[in-house]
C-alpha positions in Angstrom: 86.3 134.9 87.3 89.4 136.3 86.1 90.8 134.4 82.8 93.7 135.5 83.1 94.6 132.9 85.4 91.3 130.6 84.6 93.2 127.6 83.6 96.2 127.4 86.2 95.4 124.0 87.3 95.4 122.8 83.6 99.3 124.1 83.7 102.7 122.7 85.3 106.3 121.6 85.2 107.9 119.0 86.7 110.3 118.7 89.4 109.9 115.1 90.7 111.6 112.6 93.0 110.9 109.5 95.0 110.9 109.3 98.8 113.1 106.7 100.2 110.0 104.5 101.5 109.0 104.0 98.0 104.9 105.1 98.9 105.1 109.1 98.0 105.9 110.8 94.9 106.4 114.4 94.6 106.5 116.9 92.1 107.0 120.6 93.1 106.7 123.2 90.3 107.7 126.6 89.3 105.8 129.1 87.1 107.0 132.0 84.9 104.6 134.2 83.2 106.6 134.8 79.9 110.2 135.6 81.7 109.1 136.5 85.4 108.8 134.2 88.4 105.2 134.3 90.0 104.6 131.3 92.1 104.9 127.6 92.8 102.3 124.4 92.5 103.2 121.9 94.2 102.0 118.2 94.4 102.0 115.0 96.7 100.7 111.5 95.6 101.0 108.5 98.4 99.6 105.2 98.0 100.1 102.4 95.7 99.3 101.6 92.0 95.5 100.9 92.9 95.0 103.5 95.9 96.4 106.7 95.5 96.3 110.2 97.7 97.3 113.4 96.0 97.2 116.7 97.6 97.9 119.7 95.4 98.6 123.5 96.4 99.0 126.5 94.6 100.3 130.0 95.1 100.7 132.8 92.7 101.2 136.5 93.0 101.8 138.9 90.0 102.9 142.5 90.7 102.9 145.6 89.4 105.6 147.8 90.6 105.2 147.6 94.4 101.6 146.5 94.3 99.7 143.3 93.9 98.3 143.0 90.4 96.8 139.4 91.0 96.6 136.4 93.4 95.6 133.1 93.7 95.8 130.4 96.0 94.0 126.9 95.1 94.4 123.5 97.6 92.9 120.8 96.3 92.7 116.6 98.2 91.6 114.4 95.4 91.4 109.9 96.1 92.1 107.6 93.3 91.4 104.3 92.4 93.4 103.2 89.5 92.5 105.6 86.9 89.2 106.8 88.5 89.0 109.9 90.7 87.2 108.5 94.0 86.6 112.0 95.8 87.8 115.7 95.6 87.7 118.5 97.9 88.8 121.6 96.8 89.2 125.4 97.5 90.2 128.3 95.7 90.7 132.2 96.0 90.9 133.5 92.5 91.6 136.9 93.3 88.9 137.4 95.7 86.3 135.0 93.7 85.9 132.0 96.0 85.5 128.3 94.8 84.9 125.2 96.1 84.6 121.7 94.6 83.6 118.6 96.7 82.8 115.2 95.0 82.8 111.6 95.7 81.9 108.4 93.3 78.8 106.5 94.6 76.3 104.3 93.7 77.3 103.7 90.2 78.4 107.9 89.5 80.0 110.8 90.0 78.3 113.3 92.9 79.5 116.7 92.5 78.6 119.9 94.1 80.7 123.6 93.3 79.5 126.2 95.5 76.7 123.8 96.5 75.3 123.1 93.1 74.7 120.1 92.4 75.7 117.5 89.8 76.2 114.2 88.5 79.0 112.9 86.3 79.8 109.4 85.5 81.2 106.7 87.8 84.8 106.8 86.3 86.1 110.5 85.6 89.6 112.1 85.8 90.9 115.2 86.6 93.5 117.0 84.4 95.8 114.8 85.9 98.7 115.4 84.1 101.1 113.0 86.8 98.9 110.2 84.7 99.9 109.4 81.5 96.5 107.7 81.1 95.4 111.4 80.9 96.2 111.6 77.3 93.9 109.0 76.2 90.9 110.9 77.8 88.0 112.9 75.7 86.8 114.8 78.8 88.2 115.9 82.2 87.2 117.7 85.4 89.0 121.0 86.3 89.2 120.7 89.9 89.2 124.9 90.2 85.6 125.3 88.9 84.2 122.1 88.7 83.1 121.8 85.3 83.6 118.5 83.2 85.4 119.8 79.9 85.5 118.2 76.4 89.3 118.0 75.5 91.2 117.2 72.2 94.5 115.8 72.6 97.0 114.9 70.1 100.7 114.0 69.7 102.9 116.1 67.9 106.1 114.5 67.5 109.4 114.6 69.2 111.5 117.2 70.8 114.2 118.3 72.5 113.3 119.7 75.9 115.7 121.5 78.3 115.1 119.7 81.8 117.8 121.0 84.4 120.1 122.6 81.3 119.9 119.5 79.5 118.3 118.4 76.5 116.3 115.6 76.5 114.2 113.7 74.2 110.4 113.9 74.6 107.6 113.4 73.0 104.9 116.1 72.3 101.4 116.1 73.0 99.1 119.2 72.7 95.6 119.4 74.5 92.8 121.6 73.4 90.5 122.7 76.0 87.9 125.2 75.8 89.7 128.2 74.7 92.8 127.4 75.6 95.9 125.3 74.0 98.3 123.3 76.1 101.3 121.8 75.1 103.0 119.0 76.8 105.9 116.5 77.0 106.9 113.7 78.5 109.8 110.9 78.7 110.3 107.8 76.9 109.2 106.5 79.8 106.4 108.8 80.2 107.2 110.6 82.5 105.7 114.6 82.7 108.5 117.0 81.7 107.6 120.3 80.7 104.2 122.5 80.2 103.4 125.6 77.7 100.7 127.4 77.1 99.6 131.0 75.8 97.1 133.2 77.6 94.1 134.9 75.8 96.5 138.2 76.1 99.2 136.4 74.1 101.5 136.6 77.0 103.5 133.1 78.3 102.7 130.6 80.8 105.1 128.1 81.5 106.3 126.1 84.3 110.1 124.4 84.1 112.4 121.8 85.6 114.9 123.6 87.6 
């Protein structure tokens, strides 16, 4: 798999509004590697507080002159109860290496099966579900790209000021450590996802902005 792009589901920034029927909340990103637009990721979450429906898709292209370098493209369905992930079903092309992810909670667990192997997590698991502030509580989460069920370390930093839309705004600042790779994060005083940074194994910049 190329690591280049290994952790793109771990990444985003948030655009997000409220449809007028008050049941679906979208959030529509768009991601920069260091200075240079390279794609979008785009969510939708309907349902209520208990029952909730996200679907997630992704699309990123990075060229090289008049060639494609890299792409990706990732669609994921995942059903939430509360704070527990209920079912995923997932696809992805990294670059020509194909995944897919399908799980569902029963009998008192998690079923999983990636590219038919199978496994077994606990009843109650979440995704890097960064839309859920109940994320940053969590000690392990499952990466919907690869299926594997990650230990995380995630701590606040402080405060900062954060551009959203050309304005600064007060947030505060988490940072997750996954695997090899270090996420920074902020959020609202009401806790509400506002910004995403994070540094590739080549040193180079992703991040994803409110526009």
């Amino acid at each position: 798999m190329n690591r280049y792009f290994y952790h793109v589901l771990l990444l985003a920034s948030l655009s997000w509004h409220v449809h007028a029927d008050g049941n679906a909340d979208n959030w529509n990103f768009k991601v920069y590697l260091d200075d240079k637009p390279v794609g979008f990721h785009n969510f939708t979450i309907e349902g209520d507080a208990k029952e909730k429906r996200l679907k997630s898709m992704a699309r990123f292209d990075v060229d090289f002159f008049i060639f494609n370098a890299y792409s990706y493209r990732h669609e994921s369905n995942e059903h939430w109860n509360g704070d527990c992930l209920t079912e995923i079903n997932s696809s992805t092309n990294d670059n020509g290496d194909k995944l897919s992810v399908h799980g569902k909670a029963a009998q008192g667990s998690f079923h999983l099966a990636t590219n038919n192997v199978q496994s077994e997590l606990p009843a109650c698991v979440m995704t890097f579900a960064y839309w859920n502030p109940e994320m940053l509580g969590q000690k392990r989460l499952l990466n919907p790209q690869d299926g594997k069920y990650v230990d995380v370390e995630i701590k606040q930093i402080g405060q900062d000021a954060i551009k959203v839309r050309g304005k600064d705004i007060s947030a505060s600042h988490y940072r997750l450590k996954a695997d090899k790779f270090l996420i920074d994060l902020w959020y609202s005083a009401d806790r509400r996802w506002l910004a995403l940074d994070s540094t590739l194994e080549n040193g180079r910049l992703l991040h994803y902005r409110i526009e």
